[in-house]
BANU-724334 format. One line per 3 residues: number of its first residue (from 0); their letters; for each residue x, y, z of C-alpha. Coordinates in steps of 0.02 Angstrom, whole numbers, plus 50000, padded with zeros to 5 digits. Layout:
# residues N
NUM) A) X,Y,Z; ...
END
This chain:
# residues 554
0) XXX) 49208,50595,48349; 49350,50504,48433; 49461,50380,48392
3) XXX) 49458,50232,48507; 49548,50072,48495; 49508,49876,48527
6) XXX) 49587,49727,48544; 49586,49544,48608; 49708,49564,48720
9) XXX) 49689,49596,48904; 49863,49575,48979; 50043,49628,48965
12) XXX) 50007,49767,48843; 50019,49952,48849; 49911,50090,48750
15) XXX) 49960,50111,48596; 49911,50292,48618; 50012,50408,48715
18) XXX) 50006,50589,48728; 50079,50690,48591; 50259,50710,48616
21) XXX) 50298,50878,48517; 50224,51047,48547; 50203,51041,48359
24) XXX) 50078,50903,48361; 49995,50956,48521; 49931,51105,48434
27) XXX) 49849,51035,48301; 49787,50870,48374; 49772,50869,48546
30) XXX) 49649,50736,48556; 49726,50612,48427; 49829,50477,48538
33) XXX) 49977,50411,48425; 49994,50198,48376; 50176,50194,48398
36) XXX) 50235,50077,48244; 50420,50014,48275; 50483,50118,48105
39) XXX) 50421,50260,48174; 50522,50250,48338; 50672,50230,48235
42) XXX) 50640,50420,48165; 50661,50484,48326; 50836,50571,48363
45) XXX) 50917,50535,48518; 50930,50700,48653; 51003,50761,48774
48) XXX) 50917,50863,48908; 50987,51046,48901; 50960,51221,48990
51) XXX) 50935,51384,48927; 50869,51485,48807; 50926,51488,48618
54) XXX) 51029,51332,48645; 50877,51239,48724; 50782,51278,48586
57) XXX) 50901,51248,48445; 50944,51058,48532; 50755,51036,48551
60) XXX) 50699,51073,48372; 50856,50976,48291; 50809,50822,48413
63) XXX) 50612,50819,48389; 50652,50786,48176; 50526,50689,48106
66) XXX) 50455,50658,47938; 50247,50651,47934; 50274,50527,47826
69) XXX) 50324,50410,47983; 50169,50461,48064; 50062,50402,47934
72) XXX) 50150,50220,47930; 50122,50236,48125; 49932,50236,48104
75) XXX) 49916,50145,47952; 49996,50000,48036; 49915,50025,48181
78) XXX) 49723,50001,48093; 49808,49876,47975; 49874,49758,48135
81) XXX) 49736,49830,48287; 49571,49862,48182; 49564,50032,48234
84) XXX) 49420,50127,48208; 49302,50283,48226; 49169,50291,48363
87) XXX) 49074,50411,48469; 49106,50349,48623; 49095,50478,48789
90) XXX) 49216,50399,48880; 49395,50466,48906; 49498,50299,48879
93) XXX) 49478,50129,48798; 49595,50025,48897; 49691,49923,48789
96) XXX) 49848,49907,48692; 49974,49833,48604; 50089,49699,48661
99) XXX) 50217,49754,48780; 50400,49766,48696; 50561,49805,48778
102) XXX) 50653,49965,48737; 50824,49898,48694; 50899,50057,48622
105) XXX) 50961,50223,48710; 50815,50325,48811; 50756,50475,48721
108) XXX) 50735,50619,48834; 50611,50760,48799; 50537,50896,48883
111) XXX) 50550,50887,49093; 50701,50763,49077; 50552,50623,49056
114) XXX) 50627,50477,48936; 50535,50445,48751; 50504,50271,48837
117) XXX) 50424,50312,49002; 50299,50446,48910; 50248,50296,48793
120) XXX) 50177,50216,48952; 50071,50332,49048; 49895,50274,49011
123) XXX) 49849,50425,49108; 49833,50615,49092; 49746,50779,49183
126) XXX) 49598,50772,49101; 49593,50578,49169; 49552,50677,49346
129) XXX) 49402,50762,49295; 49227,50690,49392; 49130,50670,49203
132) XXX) 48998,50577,49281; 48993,50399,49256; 49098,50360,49112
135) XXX) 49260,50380,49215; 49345,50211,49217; 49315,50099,49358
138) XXX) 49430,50083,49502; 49394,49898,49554; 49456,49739,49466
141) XXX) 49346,49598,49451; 49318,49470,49606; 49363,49294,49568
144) XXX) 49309,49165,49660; 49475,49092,49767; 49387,48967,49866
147) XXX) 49515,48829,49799; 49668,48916,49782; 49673,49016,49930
150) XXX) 49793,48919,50037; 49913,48929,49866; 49877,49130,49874
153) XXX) 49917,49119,50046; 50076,49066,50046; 50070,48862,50059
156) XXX) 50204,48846,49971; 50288,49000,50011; 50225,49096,49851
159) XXX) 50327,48983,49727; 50277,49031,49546; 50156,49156,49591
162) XXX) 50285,49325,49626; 50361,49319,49449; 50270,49346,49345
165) XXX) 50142,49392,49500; 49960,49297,49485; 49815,49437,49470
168) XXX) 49734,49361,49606; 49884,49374,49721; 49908,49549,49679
171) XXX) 49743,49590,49726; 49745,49497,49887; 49903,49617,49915
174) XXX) 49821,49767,49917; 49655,49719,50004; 49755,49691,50150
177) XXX) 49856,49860,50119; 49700,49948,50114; 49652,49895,50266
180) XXX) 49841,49933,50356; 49808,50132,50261; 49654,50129,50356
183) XXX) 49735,50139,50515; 49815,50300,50456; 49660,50365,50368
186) XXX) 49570,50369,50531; 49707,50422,50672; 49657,50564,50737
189) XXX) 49842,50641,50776; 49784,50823,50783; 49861,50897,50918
192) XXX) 49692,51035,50945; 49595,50873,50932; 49528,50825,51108
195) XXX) 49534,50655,51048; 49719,50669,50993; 49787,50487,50968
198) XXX) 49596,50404,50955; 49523,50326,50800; 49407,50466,50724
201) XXX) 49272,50339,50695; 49188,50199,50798; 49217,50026,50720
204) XXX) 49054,50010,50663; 49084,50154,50556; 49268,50147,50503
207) XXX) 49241,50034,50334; 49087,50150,50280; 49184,50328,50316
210) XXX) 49330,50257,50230; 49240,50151,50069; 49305,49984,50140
213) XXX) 49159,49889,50138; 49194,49822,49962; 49293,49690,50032
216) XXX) 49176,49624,50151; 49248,49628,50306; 49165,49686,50478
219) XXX) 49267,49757,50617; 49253,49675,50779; 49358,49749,50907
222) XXX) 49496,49919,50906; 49677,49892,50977; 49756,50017,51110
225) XXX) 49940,50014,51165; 50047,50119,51267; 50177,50243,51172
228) XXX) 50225,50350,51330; 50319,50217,51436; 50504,50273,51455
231) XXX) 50517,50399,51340; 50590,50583,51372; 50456,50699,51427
234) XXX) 50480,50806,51256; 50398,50692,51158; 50263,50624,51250
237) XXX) 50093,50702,51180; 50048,50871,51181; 49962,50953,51325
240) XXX) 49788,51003,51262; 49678,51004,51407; 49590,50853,51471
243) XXX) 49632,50717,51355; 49538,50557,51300; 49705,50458,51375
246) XXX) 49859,50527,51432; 49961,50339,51378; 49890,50264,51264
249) XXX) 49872,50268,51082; 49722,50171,50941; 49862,50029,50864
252) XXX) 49737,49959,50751; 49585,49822,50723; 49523,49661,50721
255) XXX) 49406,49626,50587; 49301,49470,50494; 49258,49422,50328
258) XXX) 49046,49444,50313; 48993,49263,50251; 48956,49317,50078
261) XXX) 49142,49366,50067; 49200,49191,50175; 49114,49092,50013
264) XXX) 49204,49184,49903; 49373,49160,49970; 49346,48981,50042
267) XXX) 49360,49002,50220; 49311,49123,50358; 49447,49257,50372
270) XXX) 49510,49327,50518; 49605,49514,50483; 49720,49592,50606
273) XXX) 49775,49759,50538; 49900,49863,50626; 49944,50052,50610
276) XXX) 50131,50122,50574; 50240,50243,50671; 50156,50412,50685
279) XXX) 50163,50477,50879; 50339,50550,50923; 50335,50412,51055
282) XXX) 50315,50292,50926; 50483,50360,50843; 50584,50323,50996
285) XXX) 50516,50146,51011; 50575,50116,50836; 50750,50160,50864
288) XXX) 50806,50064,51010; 50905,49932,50929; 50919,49797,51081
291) XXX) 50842,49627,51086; 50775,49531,51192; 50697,49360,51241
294) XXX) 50531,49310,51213; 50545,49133,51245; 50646,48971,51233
297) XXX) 50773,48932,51101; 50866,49087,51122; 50724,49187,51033
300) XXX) 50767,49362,51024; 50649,49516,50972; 50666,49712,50955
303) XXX) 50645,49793,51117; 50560,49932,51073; 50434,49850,50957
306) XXX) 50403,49720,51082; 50364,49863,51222; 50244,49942,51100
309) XXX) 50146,49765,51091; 50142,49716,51254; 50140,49877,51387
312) XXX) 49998,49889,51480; 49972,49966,51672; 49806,49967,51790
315) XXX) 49817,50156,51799; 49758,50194,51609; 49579,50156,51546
318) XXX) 49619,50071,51377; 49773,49983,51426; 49750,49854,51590
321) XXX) 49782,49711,51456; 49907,49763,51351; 49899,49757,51131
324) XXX) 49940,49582,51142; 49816,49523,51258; 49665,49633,51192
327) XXX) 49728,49555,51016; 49748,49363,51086; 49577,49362,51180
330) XXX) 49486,49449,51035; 49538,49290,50925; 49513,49155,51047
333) XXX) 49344,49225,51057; 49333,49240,50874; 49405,49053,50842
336) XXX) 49277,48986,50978; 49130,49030,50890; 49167,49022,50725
339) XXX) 49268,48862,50733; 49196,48799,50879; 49027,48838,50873
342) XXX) 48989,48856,50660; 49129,48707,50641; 49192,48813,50496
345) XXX) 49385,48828,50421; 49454,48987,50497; 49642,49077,50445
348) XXX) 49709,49203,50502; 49790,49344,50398; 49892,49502,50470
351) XXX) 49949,49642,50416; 50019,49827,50441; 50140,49958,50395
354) XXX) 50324,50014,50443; 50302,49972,50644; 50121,49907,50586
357) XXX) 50233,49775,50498; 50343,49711,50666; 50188,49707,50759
360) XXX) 50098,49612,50610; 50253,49487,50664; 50251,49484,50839
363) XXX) 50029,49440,50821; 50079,49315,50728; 50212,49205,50820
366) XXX) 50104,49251,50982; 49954,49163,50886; 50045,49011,50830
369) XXX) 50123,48978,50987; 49956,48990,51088; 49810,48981,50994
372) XXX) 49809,48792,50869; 49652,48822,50805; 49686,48931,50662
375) XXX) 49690,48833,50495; 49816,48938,50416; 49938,49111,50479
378) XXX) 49980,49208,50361; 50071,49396,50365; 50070,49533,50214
381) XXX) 50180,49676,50271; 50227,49826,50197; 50392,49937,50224
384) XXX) 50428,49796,50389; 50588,49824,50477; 50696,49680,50524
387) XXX) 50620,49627,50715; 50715,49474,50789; 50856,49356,50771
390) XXX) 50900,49213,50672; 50816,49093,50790; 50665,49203,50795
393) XXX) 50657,49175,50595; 50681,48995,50613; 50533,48956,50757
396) XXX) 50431,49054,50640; 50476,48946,50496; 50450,48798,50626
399) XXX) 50276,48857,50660; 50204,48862,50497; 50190,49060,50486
402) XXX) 50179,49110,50313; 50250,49297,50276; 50240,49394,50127
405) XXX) 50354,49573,50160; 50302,49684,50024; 50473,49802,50007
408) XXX) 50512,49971,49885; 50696,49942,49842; 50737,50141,49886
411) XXX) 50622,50121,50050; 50774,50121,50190; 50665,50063,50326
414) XXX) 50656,49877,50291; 50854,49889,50297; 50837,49930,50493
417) XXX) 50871,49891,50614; 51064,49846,50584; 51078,49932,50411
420) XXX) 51246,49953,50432; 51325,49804,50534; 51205,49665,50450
423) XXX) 51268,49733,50291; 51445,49689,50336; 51405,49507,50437
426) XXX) 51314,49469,50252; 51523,49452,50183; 51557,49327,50325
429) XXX) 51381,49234,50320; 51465,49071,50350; 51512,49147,50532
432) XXX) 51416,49254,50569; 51241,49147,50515; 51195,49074,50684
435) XXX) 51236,49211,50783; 51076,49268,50896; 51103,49424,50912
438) XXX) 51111,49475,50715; 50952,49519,50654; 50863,49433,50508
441) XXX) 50705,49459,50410; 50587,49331,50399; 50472,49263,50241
444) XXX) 50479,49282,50081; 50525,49460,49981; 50430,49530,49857
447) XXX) 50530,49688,49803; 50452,49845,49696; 50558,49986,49612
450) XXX) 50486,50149,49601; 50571,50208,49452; 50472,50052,49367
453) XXX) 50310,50189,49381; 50284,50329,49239; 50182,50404,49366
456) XXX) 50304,50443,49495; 50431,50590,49506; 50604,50522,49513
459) XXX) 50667,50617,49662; 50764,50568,49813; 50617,50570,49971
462) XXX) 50670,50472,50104; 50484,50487,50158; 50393,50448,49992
465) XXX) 50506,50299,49971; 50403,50222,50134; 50247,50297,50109
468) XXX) 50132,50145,50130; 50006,50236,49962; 50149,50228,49824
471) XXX) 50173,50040,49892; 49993,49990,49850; 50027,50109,49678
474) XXX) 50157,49998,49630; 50096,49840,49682; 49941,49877,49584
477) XXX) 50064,49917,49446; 50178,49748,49466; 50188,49633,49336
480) XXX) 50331,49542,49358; 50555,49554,49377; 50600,49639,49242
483) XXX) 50404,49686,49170; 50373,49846,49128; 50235,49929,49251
486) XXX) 50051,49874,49201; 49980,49992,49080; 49810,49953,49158
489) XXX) 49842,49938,49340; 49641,50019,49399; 49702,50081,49571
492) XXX) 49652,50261,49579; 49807,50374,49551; 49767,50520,49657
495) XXX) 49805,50411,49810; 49982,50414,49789; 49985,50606,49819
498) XXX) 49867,50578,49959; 50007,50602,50109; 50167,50635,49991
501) XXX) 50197,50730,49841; 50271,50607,49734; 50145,50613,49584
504) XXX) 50215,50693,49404; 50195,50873,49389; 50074,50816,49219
507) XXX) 49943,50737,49295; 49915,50899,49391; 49846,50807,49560
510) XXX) 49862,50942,49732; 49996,50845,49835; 49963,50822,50041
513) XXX) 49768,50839,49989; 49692,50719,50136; 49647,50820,50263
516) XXX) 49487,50852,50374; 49391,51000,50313; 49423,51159,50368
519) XXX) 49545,51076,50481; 49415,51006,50589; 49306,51184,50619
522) XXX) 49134,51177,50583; 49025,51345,50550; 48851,51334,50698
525) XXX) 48704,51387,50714; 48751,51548,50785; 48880,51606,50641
528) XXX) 49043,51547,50735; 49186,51433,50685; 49205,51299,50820
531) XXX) 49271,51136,50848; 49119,50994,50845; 49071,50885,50992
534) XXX) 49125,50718,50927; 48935,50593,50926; 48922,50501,51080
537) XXX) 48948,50332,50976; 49108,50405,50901; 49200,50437,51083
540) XXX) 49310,50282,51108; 49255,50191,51270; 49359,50041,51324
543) XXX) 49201,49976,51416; 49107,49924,51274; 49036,49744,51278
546) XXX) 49082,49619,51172; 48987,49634,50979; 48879,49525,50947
549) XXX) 48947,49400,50807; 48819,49429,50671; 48888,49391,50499
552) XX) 48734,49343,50384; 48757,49393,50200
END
C-alpha cells in the first residue's frame, strides 16, 4: 500500500509530496511523501549551512526541531483540503499537487547547501530512473490541434501575451524545434578515429528513427554541407586520419517536412531548416572573428565569420560546389514548387539551430525572404544565438516580415557576443550610438530562462553547461512564466540534461557525459577481434544522390 494523491487541478501546482527532509524521518518512512501544510513550514528553524564535525552536527540537530505534532496537522490538512487517500497503485508518482505559493520568508538550507524551498519542488528522485516497465510516467505531452492558432504561435504578432505566462502550446512548439537543432549534434560524427570524421552518422532516411524523432512527423529531405577549413591556421584544421570522407567540408544540418498527417494538425505544410552549432575547431575560429560585412543594400552588415561558414563553397571539394546557402535555397524553391505550386497548399517556413546553428538559422532566413515570396510565413526559434549583424540588418529583417523567437539562459555568455564588452557600453549612450552600422544588435523577440529557476540543476559556475543546448530544452520544458516557479510537472525526460554536461543534482544519481557510441565505436566479429565497422553502403554520405522523391501520404 501507497499513498497517492488526486486533485482537479492540472496547472501551476507543485507535489505536495516531497522527499523526507530529515534523516530522522527517512528512516522510518521512506516511502511516505510529506503534504506540506503552511503551519507546518512555520516549525521549521532557519539554518545556516556549516562544516565540520561536532559543530555540523550540533547546528544540524538544533535547526531540524520539529514537533510530530506539526506533522500530523500537515497530513490531516492535507486529506481534509486534497481528499487524500490509500491505493495500490504500481506506479512511482501521481502527478499532481497543490497550488503553487510563493516562499516569502528566508530560505532554509539543509543538507548539501540545497534550500527548504527548492527540495519542496523536485517532483523527482533516483528511484524515478529505474526502467519498471510500463508504469514509468510518460515523456510526451498531449498534441493539440493548432491548425487556427498557428500563425499566433508563430509569432504574428510577435509573441504578445503568449511568453508570460508562456501558452502550453508555445512551449511545446519550442522544444520540437530544439529537438530537432540537438539532432544535429546527436548524429555528428566528430570522432577523430572515425573515417567519416565530420559526416552525419546516419543517412536522412534514417536520422529521425535512430534518434526517436519521428513523433513529430517530420521527414527529412535533403543534408547541408559547408566548408570549415577556409582560412584558418593549419593547427586546427581536421585531424589527419588517413583517407577521409572530405578534407573541407563539414554535415551543417537538414532540411526537413511535416508528413501530411502532422500538416493537418498544425494547419499548414511546414517547412524545417535545422542547423548544427559550433563543434569543429574550425568552427571555433569562424565564431570569433568579430568584423562585418555587407550583404546587400541599405548598409546591411553581417558577421564575417558566420557569413563564410554559410556561404563557402569551391569546385575542388565533392559536397561543397554550391555552397550551405545555395544547397539550402534550391532545396526550398524545390520544396515551395511542389507543394505550393503543384498541391496549391499554405506552406511556412520555420528555422532553427544552436549557438552558430542560431546565426545561420538567421542568415536562412533573411536569404529566404529576400528571394524566395512564396513562403506564407518565416519564422526563426534559436537557442544560445549570438548577436550576427547590425542595426540595419535588424531593421530589413523587421521590414521583411521575419518572425524570431531567441530562446536565451540568462548565465549563457554566448548570446552576449559578439561585442560583449563595447555594446555593453554604447547601451549608456543609446541615443548616439543607436544608428550606428557597425554596432551589433540582436534581432526578435527574447525569451530569457534562469537556471537557478530548476531544482534539478547544480548551481555551479560552467561556462559550458550554461550553453549547453539540453539544459535549454530542460528549462523551457520547465518555464512557466517571469517570476513562476519552475513547472512541477514539466514531462521532458531528465536524464537528457546530463546527456553532454554534468549539470544534473548529485540526488537524482544520473552518470554525467553518458551519450556516447558503444564501445567507442568497436564492434567484436566474427573472428573474435575488436574492430572498427564498415559503415552500410546507404549510411556513407554521397553528394550525388538524386533528388527524393516528395512522398508525404499519412
Amino acid at each position: 500500500m501507497k499513498l497517492t494523491y488526486s486533485t482537479g487541478h492540472d496547472s501551476n501546482y507543485i507535489n505536495p509530496f516531497t522527499k523526507p527532509i530529515f534523516n530522522q524521518i527517512t528512516q522510518h518512512i521512506t516511502d511516505l511523501k510529506l503534504a506540506v501544510a503552511p503551519e507546518f513550514r512555520m516549525e521549521f528553524l532557519p539554518s545556516k549551512k556549516v562544516t565540520g564535525g561536532k559543530m555540523r552536527r550540533r547546528k544540524t540537530k538544533k535547526a531540524r526541531k520539529f514537533s510530530w505534532s506539526a506533522i500530523m496537522r500537515a497530513l490531516s490538512s492535507g486529506m481534509k483540503k486534497h481528499q487524500l487517500h490509500m491505493t495500490c497503485a504500481s506506479s512511482m508518482k501521481q502527478t499532481s499537487g497543490t497550488p503553487l505559493r510563493e516562499f516569502q520568508s528566508e530560505k532554509y538550507v539543509c543538507q548539501g547547501g540545497k534550500s527548504l524551498e527548492s527540495l519542496m519542488r523536485i517532483t523527482y528522485t533516483a528511484s524515478d530512473f529505474i526502467d519498471r516497465g510500463n508504469h514509468m510516467t510518460p515523456t510526451r505531452s498531449p498534441q493539440e490541434n493548432l491548425s487556427a492558432k498557428w500563425r499566433e504561435i508563430h509569432g504574428q504578432n510577435d509573441w504578445e501575451n503568449l511568453l508570460n505566462p508562456i501558452h502550453p502550446w508555445l512551449r511545446r512548439e519550442i522544444v520540437k524545434y530544439g529537438e530537432f537543432a540537438q539532432a544535429t549534434y546527436d548524429a555528428f560524427d566528430y570522432d577523430s578515429f572515425s573515417d567519416f570524421c565530420g559526416s552525419c552518422r546516419y543517412n536522412r532516411h534514417k536520422l529521425f528513427d535512430e534518434l526517436h524523432l519521428t513523433k513529430h512527423g517530420y521527414k527529412v529531405t535533403k543534408y547541408i554541407y559547408s566548408m570549415t577549413n577556409i582560412d584558418v591556421p593549419r593547427w586546427l584544421e581536421r585531424p589527419n586520419t588517413g583517407e577521409p570522407w572530405s578534407k573541407d567540408s563539414n554535415w551543417m544540418g537538414y532540411v526537413a517536412v511535416s508528413g501530411d498527417s502532422e500538416s493537418q494538425r498544425i494547419g499548414r505544410r511546414d517547412i524545417a531548416v535545422a542547423w548544427r552549432g559550433t563543434v569543429a575547431p574550425s568552427e571555433w575560429f569562424s565564431d570569433i572573428k568579430t568584423s562585418l560585412q555587407p550583404i546587400g543594400d541599405g548598409g546591411v552588415k553581417v558577421q564575417c565569420g558566420f557569413h563564410g561558414v554559410y556561404t563557402c563553397k569551391s569546385e575542388a571539394t565533392r559536397y561543397n560546389k554550391l555552397s550551405a546557402a545555395e544547397q539550402v535555397m534550391q532545396e526550398l524553391k524545390r520544396l515551395i514548387d511542389f507543394f505550393k505550386g503543384i498541391r496549391g497548399e499554405e506552406v511556412s517556413l520555420t528555422v532553427t539551430g544552436h549557438s552558430l546553428g542560431g546565426a545561420l538559422a538567421l542568415l536562412t532566413a533573411y536569404d529566404a525572404a529576400s528571394s524566395l515570396p512564396g513562403f506564407d510565413h518565416i519564422s526563426v526559434i534559436s537557442f544560445g544565438a549570438p548577436r550576427v549583424g547590425n542595426i540595419a540588418f535588424r531593421d530589413k529583417m523587421n521590414e521583411m516580415g521575419v518572425k524570431i523567437l531567441r530562446v536565451v539562459i540568462q548565465q549563457d555568455i554566448v548570446p552576449k557576443l559578439p561585442g560583449i564588452i563595447i555594446n555593453k557600453i554604447l547601451r549608456q549612450i543609446h541615443s548616439i550610438t543607436s544608428r550606428l552600422k557597425w554596432v551589433y544588435r540582436h534581432v526578435g523577440t527574447e525569451l530569457k530562462l534562469d537556471m537557478s529557476l530548476s531544482p534539478y540543476l547544480k548551481q555551479e559556475f560552467d561556462l559550458a553547461g550554461f550553453h549547453n543546448l539540453e539544459i535549454y530544452l530542460h528549462l523551457t520544458d520547465g518555464y512557466a512564466g517571469k517570476k513562476l516557479k519552475f513547472r512541477w510537472n514539466a514531462r521532458r525526460d531528465l536524464a537528457l540534461v546530463n546527456k553532454y554536461s554534468d549539470m544534473l543534482i548529485e540526488e537524482l544519481r544520473i552518470p554525467e557525459f553518458w551519450f556516447q557510441v558503444s564501445n567507442k565505436g568497436l564492434v567484436f566479429n566474427s573472428h573474435g577481434r575488436w574492430v572498427k565497422p564498415w559503415r552500410d553502403q546507404q549510411d556513407i554520405p554521397s553528394p550525388f544522390g538524386e533528388a527524393p522523391k516528395l512522398d508525404f501520404t499519412a
